[in-house]
SEROKOL-526763 format. One record per residue: x, y negated, z of N, C-alpha, C, CB in turn. Coordinates in steps of 0.05 Angstrom, whole numbers, plus 5000, padded with zeros to 4 digits. Atoms other than C-alpha are relative to their C-alpha. Glycine has a CB too. Layout:
<atoms>
XYZXYZXYZXYZ;...
</atoms>
This chain:
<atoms>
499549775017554653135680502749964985497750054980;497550025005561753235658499049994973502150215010;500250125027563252995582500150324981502949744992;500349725002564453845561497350084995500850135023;502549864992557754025593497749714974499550015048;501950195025554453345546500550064977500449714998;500249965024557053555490499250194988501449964993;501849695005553854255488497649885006500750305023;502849984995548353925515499149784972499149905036;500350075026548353455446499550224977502249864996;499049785015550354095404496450135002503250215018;504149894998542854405429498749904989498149985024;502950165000538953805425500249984958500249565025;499849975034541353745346500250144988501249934988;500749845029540154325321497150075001501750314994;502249964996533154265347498149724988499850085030;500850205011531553605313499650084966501949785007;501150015035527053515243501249844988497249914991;498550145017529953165189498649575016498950164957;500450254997524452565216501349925035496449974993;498950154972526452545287503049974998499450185028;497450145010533852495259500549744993500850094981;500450175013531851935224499149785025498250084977;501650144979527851645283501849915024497750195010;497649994988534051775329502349814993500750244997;498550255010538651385288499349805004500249984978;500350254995535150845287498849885020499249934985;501350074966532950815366503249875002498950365031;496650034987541550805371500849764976502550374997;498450185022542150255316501749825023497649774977;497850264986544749745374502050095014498749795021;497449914990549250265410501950034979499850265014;497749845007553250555352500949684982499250374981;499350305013553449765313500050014968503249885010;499849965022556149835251502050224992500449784990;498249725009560050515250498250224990501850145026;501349845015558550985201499350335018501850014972;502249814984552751545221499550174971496749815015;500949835022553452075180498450225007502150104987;501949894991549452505221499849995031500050244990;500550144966546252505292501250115017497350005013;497649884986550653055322503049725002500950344977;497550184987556752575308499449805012501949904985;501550214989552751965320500349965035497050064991;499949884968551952225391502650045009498550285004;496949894989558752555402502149655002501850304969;497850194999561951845382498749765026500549854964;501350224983557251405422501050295035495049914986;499649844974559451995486503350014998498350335002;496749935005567651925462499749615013501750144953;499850354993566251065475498950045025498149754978;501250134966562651145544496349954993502249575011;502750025008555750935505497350115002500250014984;501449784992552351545529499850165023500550134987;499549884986550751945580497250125009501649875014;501449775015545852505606496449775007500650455019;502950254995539851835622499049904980500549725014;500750165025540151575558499550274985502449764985;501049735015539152295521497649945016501750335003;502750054987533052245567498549854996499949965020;501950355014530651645542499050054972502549674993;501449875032531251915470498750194996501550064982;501649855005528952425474496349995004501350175011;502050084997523052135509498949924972500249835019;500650305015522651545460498450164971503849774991;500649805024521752155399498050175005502250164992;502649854986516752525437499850285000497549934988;499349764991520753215445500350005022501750104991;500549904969517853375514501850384995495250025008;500449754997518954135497503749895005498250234973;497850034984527353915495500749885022501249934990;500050154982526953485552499750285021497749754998;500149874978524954035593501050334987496649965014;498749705002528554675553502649935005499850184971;497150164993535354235553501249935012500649884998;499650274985535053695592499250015028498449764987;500549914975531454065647498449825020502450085009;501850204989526453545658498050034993500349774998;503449995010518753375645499549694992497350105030;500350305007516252745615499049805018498549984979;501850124975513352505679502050015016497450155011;497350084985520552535716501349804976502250315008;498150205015524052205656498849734995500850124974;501250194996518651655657501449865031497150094999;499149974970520551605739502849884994500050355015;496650115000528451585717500349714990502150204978;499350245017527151005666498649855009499849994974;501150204994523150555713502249795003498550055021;498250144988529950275739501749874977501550165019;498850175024531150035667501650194974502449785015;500249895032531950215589502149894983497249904986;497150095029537750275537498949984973502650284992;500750025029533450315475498749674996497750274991;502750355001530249555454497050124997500449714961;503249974995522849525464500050004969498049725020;500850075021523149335397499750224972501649794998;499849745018526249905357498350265005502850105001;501849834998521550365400497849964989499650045021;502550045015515849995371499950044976499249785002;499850035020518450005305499350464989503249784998;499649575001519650885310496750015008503050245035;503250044991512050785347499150074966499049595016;502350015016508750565285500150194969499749674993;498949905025513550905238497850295013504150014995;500949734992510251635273496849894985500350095041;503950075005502751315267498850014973499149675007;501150025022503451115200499850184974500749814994;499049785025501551655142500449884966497250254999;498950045018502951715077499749764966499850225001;500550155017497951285043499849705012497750114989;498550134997498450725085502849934998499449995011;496950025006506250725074499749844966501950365000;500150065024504550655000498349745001499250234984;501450294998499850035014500849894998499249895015;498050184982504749725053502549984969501650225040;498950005015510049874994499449824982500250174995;501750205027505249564936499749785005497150044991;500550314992504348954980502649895005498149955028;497450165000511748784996502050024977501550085023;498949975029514548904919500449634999497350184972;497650315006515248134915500850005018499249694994;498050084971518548144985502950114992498850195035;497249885003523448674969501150044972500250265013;500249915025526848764909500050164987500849954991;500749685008525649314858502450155003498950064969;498849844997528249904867501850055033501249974976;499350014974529949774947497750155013500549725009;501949854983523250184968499750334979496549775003;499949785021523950774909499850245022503050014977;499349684980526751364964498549915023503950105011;501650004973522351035024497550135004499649765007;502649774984518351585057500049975030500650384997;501450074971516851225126500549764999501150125028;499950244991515350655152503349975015497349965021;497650014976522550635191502149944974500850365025;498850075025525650645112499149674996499050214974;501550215004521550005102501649725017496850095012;499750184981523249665162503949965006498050115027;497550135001530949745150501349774982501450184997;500650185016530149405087500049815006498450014992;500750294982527748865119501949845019497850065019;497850084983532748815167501749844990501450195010;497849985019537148825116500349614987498850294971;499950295008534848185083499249775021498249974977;500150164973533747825157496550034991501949615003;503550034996525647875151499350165010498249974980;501249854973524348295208503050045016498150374991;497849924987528848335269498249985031502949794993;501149964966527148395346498749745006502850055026;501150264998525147615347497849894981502149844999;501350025022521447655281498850124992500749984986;501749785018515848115265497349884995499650325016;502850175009510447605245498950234980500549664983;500349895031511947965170498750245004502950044983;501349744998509448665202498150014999500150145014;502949994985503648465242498749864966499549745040;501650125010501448035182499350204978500949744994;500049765014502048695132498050175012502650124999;501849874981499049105180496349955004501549915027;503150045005492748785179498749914968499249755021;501249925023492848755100499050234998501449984981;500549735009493249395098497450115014502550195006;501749924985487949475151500250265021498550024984;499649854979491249885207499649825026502750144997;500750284982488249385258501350155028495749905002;499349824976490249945308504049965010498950394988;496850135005498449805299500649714998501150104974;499450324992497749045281499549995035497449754980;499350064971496049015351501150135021498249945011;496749954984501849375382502249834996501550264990;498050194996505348845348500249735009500849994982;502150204981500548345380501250015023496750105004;499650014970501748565448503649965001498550325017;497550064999509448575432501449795002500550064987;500050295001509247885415499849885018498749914988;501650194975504947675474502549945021497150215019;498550084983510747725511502549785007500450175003;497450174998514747175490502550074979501050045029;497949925017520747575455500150295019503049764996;499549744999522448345453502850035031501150084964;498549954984526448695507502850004983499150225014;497949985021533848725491501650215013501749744993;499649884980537449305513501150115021499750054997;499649984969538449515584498049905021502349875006;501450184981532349115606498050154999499549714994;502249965000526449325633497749765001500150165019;501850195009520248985611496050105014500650004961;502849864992513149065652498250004978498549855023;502249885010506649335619498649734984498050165026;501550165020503948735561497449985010499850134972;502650135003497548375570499049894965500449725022;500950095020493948335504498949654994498250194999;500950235002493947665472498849944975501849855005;501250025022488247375424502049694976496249945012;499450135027491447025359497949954984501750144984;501150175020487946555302502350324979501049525002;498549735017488847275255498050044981500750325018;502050025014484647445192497750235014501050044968;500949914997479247725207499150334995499449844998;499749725016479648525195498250255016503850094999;502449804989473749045202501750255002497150054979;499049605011475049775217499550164975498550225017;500749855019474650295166499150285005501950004986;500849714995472050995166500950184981497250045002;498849855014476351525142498750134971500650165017;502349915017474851685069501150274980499149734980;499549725016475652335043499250004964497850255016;500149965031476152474964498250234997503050074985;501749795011469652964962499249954970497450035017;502750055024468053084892497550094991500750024980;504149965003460353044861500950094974496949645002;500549865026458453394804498549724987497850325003;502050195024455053024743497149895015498850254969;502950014991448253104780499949945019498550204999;501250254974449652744843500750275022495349854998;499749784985450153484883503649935012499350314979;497050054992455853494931500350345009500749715030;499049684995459654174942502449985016500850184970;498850094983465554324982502549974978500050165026;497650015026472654114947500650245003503049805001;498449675000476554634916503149805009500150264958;498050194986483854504930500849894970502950175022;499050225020486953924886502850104997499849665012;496750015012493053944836500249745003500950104968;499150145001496953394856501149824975500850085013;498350065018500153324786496749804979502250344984;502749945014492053274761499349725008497750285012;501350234998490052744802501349875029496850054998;498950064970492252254859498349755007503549935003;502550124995487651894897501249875024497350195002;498850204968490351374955498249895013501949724996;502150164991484551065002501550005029496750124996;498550024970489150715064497350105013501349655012;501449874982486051065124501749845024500050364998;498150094966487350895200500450315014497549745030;500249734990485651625222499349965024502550184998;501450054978483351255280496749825006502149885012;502750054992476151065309501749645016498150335027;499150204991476750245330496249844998503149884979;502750144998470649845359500849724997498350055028;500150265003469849175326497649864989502049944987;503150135014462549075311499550094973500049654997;500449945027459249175245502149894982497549904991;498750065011462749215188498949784980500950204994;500750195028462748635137499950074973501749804997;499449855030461748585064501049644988496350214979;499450175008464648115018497449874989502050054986;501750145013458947494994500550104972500449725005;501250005027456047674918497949854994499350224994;502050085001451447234915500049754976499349955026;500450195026453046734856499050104973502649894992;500549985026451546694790501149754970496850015005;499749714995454346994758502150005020500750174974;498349994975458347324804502049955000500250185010;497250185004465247154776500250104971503250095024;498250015022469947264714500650355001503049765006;499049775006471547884690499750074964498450205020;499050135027476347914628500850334995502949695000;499449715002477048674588502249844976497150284991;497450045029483448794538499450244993503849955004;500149595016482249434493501849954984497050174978;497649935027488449534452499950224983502750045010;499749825023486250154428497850104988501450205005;502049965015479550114409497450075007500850154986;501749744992475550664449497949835021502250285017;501749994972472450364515498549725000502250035031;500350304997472149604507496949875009500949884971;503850145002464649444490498050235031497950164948;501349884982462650014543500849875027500550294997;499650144976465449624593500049675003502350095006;501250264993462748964575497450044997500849774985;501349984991456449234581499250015026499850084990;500650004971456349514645501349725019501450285011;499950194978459048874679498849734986503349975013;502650164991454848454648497150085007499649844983;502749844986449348894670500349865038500550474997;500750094974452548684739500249755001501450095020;500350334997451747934729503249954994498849865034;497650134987459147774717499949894972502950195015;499650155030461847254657501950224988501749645000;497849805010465447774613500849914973499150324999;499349995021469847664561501850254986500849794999;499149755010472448184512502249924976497450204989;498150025016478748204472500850244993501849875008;499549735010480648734428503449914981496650134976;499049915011486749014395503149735004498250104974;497350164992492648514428502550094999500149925023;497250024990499548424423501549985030500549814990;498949984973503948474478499549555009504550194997;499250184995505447764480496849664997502850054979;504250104996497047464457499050115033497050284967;501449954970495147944520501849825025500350405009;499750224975499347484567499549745000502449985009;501650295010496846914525497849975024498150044964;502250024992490047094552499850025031498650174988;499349874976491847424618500549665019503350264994;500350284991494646704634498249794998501449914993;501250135000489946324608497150015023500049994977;501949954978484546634648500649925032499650274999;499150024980488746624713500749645010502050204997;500350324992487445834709497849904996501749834987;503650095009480245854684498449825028497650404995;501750164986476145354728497250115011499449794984;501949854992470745884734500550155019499050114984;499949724973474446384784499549745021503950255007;502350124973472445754836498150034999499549775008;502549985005465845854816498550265026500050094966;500649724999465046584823500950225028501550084973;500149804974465147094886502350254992496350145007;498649755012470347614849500849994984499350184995;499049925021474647824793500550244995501549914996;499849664998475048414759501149944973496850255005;497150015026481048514696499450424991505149895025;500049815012479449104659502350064979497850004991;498249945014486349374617499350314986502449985018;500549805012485849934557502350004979497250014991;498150035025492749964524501650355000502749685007;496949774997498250574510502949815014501350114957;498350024979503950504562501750135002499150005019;497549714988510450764590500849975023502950044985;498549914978514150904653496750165016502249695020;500849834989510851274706499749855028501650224996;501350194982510850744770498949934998500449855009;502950045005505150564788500249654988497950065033;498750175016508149814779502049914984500149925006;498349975024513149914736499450084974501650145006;501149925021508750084676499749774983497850145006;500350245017509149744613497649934975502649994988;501350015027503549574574500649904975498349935001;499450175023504949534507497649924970502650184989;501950105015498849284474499650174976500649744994;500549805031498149464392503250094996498649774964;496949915015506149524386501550215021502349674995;498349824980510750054411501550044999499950185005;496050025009517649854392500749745014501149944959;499350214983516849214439500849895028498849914996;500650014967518249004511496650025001501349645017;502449924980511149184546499549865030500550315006;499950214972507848724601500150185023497149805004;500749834977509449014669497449905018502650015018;502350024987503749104712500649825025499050275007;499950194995507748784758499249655008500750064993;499550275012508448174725496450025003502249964965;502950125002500248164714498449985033498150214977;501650034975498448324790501049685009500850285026;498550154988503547664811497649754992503450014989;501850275009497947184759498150005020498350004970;502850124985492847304804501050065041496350294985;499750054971495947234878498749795012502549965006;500850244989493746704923501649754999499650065025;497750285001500046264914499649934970504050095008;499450065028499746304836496849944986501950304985;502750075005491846334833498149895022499050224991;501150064973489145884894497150115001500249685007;502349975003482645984860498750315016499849964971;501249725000481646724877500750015036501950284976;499149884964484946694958497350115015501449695025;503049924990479747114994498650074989498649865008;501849825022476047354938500850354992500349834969;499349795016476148094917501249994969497850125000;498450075026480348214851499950274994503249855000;500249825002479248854816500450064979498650055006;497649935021484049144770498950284987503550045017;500449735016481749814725501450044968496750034996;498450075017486949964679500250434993503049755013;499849725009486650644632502549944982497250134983;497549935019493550794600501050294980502049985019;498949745012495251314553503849994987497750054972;496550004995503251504559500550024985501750155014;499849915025507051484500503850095011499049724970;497649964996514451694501501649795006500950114983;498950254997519751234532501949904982500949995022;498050055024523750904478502949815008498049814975;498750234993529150554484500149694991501850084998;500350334994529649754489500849835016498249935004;499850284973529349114534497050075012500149574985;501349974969526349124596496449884990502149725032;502750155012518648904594499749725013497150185007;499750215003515848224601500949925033497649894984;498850124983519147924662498049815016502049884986;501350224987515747514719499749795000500349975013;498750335006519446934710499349914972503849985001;500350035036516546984636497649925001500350284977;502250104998509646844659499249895029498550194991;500450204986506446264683498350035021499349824985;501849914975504346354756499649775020501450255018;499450164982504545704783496749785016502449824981;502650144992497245664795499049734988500149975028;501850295013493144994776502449814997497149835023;499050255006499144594756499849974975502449965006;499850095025500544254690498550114974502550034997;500949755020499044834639497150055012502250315002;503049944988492244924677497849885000499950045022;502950194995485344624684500450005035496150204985;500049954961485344274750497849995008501349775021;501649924986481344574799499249835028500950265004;500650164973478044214860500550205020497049885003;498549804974481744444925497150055023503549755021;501449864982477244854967501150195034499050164980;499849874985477945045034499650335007499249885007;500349604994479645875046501250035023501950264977;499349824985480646235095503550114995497850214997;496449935001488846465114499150184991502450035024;500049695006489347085077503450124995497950064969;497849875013495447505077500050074963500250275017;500749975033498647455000499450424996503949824974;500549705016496248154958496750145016503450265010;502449904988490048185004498050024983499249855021;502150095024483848284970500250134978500349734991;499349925026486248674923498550444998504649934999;502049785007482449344884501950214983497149874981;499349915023486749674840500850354984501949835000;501149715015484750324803501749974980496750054988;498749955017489750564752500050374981502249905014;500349675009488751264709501849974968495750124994;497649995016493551474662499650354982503149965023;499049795016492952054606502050004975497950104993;497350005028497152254535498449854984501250334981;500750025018496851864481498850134982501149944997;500349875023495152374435496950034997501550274999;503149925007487952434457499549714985497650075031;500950335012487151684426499050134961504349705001;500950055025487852164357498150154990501850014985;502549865009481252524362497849814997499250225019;503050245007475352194325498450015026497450114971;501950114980471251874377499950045027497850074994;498949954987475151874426499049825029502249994988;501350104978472151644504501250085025497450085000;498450054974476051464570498350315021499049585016;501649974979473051994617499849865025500350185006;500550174978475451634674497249704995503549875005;500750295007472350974641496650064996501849864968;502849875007465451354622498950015030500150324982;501849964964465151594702500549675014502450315029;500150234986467250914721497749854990502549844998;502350135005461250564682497450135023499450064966;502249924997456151024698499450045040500250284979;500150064969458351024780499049685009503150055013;500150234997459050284779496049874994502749904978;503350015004451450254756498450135023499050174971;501649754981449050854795499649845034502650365002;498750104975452650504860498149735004503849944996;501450225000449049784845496350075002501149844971;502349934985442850144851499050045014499350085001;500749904972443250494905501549915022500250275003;499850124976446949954948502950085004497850105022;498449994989453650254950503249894997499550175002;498950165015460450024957502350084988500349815010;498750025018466049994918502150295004501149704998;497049735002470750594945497850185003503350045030;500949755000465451024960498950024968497850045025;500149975031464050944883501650134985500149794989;498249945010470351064862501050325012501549785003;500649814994470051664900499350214987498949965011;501549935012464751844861501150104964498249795006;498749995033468851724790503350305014501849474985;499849655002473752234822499950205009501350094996;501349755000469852774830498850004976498150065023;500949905033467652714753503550064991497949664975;497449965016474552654736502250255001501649785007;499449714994477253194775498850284992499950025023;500749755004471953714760501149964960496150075014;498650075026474753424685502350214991501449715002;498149775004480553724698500350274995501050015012;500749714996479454344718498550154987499150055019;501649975024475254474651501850074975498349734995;498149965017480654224611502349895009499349924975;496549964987487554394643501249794983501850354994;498650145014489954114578499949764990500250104986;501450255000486553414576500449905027497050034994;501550074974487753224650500949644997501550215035;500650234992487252544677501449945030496949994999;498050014968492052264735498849705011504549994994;501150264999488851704775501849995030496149965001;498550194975491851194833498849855005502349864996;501550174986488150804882501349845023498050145008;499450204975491150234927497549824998503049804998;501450164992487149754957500549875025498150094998;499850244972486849155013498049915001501949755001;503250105000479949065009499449955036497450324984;500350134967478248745082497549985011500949725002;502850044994470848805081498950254975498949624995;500449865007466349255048498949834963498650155022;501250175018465149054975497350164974503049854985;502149885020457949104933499549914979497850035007;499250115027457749034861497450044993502450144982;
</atoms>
């Protein structure tokens, strides 16, 4: 096809591309165009067809590779079952970047955000802020050499935090082969190979139905986003791997679980209900920024989380920013740096808390927003002590765990209204009220921990929608790897 007739036939194909298959496109052509600037995929194309780099086999390929059959055969004047045929005799895109656009399509929106919350100590802040795909993620990465065509341990091992067991093993079979195609090579059909990998159950898609007070389920109405946000990673796919597991509860008590009330309201209602569920609870009221990391640390070396089957960190302070980790609690004061949440998920990792690797960890933190003031930054990572059972710590006897990818294991419920309701007499969390009274309800009747939380919002939501002017905004990540009963 003369270079004229390709470049009309470019001119078509790009004004029929979405903003994501632009995106997806670019980065199939990262190893043709190198390092020349791509300011959009029309020139992208035109410059890679002005160098020779192009021609009308490799549009065939991409277009394949993006999974516009309908241009392939309005354009390109083919079917996806000839352009398969053309590309037996060998491939310009790397196996690798197709896999990478692969998982980027697969993966939606709340896995993405998983995946985000779990590589925050990988990448640094403010390098995942504008990432809306997996394919943003994975340039990143590039970027700092920890993922490249020879190197995607770091995916597959994410991948199965998050619990998309269906994608870790695309990057399984990718692997199996030794090392990624590079491109121009054709590479035959993968044989699946078994890996020493954590062990990771399926999940079953979980929908946010909410229940009324009385247990009745109805159908949702539609949700304000601004009202409430609710994250439960999904696979969206069906995967046979035997019954599902649950995490062991069976000590006594069951573990540690440490509350902070800074402002008064919830504290004692939530050291009831968990010692109702067997757990050691201690309660601290009305902290400083700088006492709550007192404690925060001191706990995160306590000699009892070996003991115990779980942790659970209850937080009740006034707060500011608006990321979900970037929020600062600022305890009783509000003219001071504020601990980032950050900084408190990092005490209890597996590197900084050996004690907890493999254990559930379950974070419930009510904030009420106050205005952002100006200041210094809040308390800093490097400001608290994460160095697990050394020096500063009670030493712990080393116990054999299980590999767990770090951030695994992890629970963490966050709800966030205004300060101002703090200044009506007798004043009560709703979230924190539906979280007691589920967390009970749930230990009754056997169930576990997300379909509970489930449960808290559909009180919280129909909350809203009562009083517009009172609402309640909640956030749910999790890496929970088994099913857990409280």
């Amino acid at each position: 096809m003369a270079d004229g007739q390709l470049s009309q036939t470019i001119n078509d194909i790009a004004e029929d591309l979405s903003s994501e298959d632009c995106k997806r496109l670019v980065y199939l052509c990262s190893d043709l165009h190198g390092d020349r600037c791509v300011e959009d995929v029309r020139g992208m194309l035109r410059a890679l067809l002005s160098s020779g780099d192009l021609d009308h086999v490799i549009l065939l390929e991409l277009m394949l590779r993006i999974k516009r059959y309908d241009i392939l055969k309005r354009v390109l004047r083919t079917d996806k079952r000839q352009a398969e045929g053309i590309l037996q005799n060998g491939c310009v895109v790397s196996e690798y970047r197709v896999l990478m656009a692969d998982l980027s399509e697969d993966m939606g929106k709340e896995d993405l955000q998983s995946l985000i919350f779990l590589l925050s100590d990988t990448l640094p802040r403010g390098r995942l802020e504008k990432a809306t795909s997996f394919l943003d993620v994975v340039v990143e990465l590039e970027k700092l050499e920890q993922v490249s065509s020879e190197k995607v341990d770091l995916i597959e091992q994410y991948l199965w935090a998050i619990r998309r067991v269906d994608l870790a093993k695309k990057v399984q079979r990718y692997q199996s082969k030794g090392k990624g195609s590079q491109p121009g090579t054709s590479v035959p059909r993968p044989m699946e190979k078994k890996q020493c990998l954590p062990k990771i159950q399926p999940r079953t898609t979980l929908l946010p139905t909410p229940v009324s007070r009385t247990g009745s389920h109805h159908r949702p109405k539609p949700q304000a986003p601004e009202n409430l946000k609710l994250a439960v990673p999904e696979t969206g796919r069906q995967c046979c791997q035997g019954p599902v597991e649950a995490y062991p509860m069976q000590t006594e008590p069951r573990g540690v679980c440490v509350i902070i009330d800074c402002v008064g309201s919830d504290g004692d209602m939530l050291e009831q209900t968990f010692s109702r569920l067997r757990f050691s609870v201690t309660l601290r009221k009305w902290l400083g920024v700088v006492e709550m990391q007192s404690v925060l640390t001191e706990v995160s070396c306590c000699s009892q989380l070996q003991r115990g089957d779980a942790f659970v960190c209850c937080l009740l302070s006034r707060a500011r920013g608006a990321e979900l980790l970037g929020t600062e609690l600022l305890g009783t004061e509000t003219q001071l740096p504020g601990l980032r949440l950050d900084a408190l998920r990092h005490l209890f990792t597996p590197q900084a808390c050996p004690a907890l690797a493999g254990k559930p960890k379950l974070f419930f933190l009510q904030s009420y927003s106050v205005a952002d003031l100006p200041g210094p930054c809040g308390v800093r990572d490097e400001d608290l002590e994460t160095d697990g059972p050394a020096t500063a710590c009670v030493a712990m006897e080393t116990v054999p765990t299980e590999t767990v990818p770090t951030d695994a294991d992890v629970f963490w419920s966050q709800c966030r209204t205004e300060e101002r309701q703090l200044g009506r007499g007798g004043h009560q969390s709703v979230y924190l009220r539906a979280l007691c009274a589920a967390l009970l309800n749930g230990h009754k009747r056997k169930r576990h921990l997300v379909d509970v939380h489930t449960e808290v919002n559909g009180v919280v939501y129909e909350h809203n929608q009562r009083q517009p002017g009172e609402t309640y905004s909640m956030q749910l990540r999790h890496t929970l790897r088994k099913l857990l009963f409280l």
